[in-house]
C-alpha positions as CSV (number, residue, x, y, z in Angstrom):
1,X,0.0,0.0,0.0
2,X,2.7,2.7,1.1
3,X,6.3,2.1,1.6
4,X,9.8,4.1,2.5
5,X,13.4,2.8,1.7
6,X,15.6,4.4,3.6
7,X,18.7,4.0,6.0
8,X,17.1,5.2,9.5
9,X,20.1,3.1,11.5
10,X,22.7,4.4,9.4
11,X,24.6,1.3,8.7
12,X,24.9,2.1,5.3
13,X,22.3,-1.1,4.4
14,X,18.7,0.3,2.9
15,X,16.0,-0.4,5.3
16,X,12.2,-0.7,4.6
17,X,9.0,0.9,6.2
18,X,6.1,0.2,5.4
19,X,2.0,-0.3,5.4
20,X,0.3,-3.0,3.9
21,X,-3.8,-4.3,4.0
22,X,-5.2,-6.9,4.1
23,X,-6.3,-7.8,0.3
24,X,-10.0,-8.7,1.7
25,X,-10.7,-4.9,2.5
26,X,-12.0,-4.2,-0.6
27,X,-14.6,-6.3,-1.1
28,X,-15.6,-6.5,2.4
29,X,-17.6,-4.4,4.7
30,X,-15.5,-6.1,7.7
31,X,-12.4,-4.0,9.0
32,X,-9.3,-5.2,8.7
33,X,-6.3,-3.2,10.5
34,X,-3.9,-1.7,8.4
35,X,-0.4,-2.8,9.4
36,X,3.3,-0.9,10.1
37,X,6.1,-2.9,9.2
38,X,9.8,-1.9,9.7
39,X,12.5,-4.1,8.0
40,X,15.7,-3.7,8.8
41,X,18.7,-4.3,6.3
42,X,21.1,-7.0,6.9
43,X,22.9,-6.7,3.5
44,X,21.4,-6.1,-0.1
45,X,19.2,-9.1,-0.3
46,X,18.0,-10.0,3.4
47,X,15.7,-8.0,5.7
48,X,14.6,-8.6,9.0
49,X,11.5,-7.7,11.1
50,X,12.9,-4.7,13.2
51,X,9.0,-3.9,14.5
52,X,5.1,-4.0,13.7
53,X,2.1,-2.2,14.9
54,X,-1.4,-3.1,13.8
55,X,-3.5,-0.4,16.4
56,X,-1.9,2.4,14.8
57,X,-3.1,2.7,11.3
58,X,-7.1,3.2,11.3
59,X,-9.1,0.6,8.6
60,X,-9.8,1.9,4.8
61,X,-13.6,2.6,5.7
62,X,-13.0,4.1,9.6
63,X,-12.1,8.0,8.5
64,X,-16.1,8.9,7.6
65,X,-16.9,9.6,4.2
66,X,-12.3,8.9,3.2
67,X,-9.7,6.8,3.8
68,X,-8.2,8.2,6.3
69,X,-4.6,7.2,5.6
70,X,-2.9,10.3,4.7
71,X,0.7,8.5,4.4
72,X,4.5,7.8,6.5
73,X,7.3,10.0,6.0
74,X,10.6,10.0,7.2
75,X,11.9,13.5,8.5
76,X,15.2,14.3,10.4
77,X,15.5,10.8,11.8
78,X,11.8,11.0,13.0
79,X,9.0,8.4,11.3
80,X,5.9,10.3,10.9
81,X,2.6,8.2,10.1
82,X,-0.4,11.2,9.2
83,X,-4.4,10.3,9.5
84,X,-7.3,12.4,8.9
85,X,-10.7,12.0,8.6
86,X,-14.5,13.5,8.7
87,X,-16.7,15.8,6.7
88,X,-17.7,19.1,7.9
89,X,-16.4,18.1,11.0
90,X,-12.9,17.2,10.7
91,X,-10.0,15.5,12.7
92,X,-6.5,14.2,12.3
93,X,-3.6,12.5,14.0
94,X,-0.2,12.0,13.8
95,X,2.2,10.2,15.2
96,X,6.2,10.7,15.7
97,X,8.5,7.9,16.2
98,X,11.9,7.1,16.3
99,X,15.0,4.4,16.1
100,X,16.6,3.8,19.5
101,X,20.4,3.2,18.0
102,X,21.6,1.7,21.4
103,X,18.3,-1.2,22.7
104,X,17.5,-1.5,18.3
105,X,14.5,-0.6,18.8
106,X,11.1,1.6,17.6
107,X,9.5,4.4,19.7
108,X,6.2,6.2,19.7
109,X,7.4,9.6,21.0
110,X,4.7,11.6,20.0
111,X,0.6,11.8,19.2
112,X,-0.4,15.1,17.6
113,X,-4.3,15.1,17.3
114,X,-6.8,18.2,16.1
115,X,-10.0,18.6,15.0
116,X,-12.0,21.5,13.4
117,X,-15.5,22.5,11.8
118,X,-14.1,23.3,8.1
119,X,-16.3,26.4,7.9
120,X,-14.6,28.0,11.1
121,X,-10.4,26.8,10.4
122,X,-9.4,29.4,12.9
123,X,-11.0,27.7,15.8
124,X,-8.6,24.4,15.6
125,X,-8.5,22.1,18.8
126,X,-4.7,20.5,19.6
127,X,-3.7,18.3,21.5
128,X,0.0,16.6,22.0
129,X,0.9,13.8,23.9
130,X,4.4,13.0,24.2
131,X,5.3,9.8,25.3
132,X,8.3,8.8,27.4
133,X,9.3,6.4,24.5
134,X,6.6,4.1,24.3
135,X,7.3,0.8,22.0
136,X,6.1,0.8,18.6
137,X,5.2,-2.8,18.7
């Protein structure tokens, strides 16, 4: 579905993030979670599974009238992973998370959430969380 390559331990070996569906989804009222995968590069040709989170990615058909997947992005060693949703009524969250070089492991250091009529912009409700690093998976 959506996919980074990328070096986010910088060992010099490309690394891969990304979120995949369930195949079902589509033809299928039934939810199926979305799914955050982070592989980490051994060499050119072999990967292994560095993390996984199912809870953090919202289904195909749970963002109202959208999909509420907006997409991941890699910025200054930070994963971001964006969601949005609603009609006149709208919301969004986003969450920050990082690579731990010394324990090898995925963080969710952040949860940015807001939500505002889209007739009235100005009035925006915000919230942030920030999490003592909290596993990814």
């Amino acid at each position: 579905m959506d996919s980074l390559v990328l070096d986010y331990n910088k060992d010099s070996v490309k690394d891969i993030i990304m979120v995949i569906e369930n195949s079902l989804q589509d033809s299928s009222e039934e939810e199926y979670p979305r799914i955050l995968i982070v592989l980490q590069g051994l060499d050119s040709l072999n990967y292994k599974l560095e993390a996984s989170n199912d809870t953090l990615l919202l289904c195909k058909n749970c963002g109202g009238f959208f999909d509420p997947y907006d997409g991941i992005s890699f910025e200054r060693d930070t994963l971001l992973i964006s969601q949005w949703g609603g009609s006149a009524w709208r919301w969004g969250v986003e969450y920050s998370c990082v690579y731990n070089n010394v324990d090898n492991s995925w963080y969710i250091v952040k949860e940015y959430t807001y939500s505002l009529h889209n007739l009235d912009p100005e009035n925006t409700w915000e919230d942030e969380t920030n999490y003592f690093y909290k596993k990814l998976n």
